[in-house]
C-alpha angles and dihedrals in degrees: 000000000000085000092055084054103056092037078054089056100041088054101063097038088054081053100047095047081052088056092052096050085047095063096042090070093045086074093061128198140298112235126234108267103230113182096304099343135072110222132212128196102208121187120210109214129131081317136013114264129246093006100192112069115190113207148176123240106232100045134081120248131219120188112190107204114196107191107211099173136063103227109131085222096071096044099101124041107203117192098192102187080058098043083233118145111167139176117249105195114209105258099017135093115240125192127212120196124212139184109198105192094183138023119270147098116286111187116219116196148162120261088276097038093232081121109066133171133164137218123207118191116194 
């Protein structure tokens, strides 16, 4: 019984530790400020990471993807509230350039939209 007990706790303290991490990630990161724009470096893996990209209104932003990976579903990035829809060649960095005018969060995803990614522009 006393073992159920302490599987049980350790249980939810190994959830609740995910949970955190979880919502760590969900802040995102800052980009790199590089002369007028903010740059990300975005890998394309299973996932895009970091998925959560933190920016600044004003500036232009630049997200570099580098596709490491050779799954059909990551070979295009859209980025629909911009009308962008690029390439990502397996083994290259592609840049795509933005110019946010107003805060908000605008989703970028693959062509089946089992890659998702968010940028929040403050």
């Amino acid at each position: 019984m006393q073992i159920l007990g302490v599987v049980l706790i350790l249980t939810v303290v190994a959830l609740f530790l995910l949970w955190i991490r979880s919502k760590r990630h969900e802040k995102g990161v800052l980009g790199k400020t590089t002369g007028d724009a903010q740059v990300f470096d975005v890998v394309v893996k299973g996932v895009y990471a970091p998925a959560v990209l933190r920016a600044r209104l004003g500036q232009k932003v630049k997200i570099n993807f580098l596709r490491q990976e050779s799954s059909e579903c990551s070979r295009f990035v859209s980025f629909p509230d911009f009308k962008i829809r690029q390439e990502l060649p397996e083994g290259k960095t592609v840049t795509v350039e933005l110019a946010p005018t107003q805060k908000g969060e605008y989703a970028f995803t693959c062509d089946m939209s089992m890659y998702q990614g968010k940028l929040i522009v403050e």
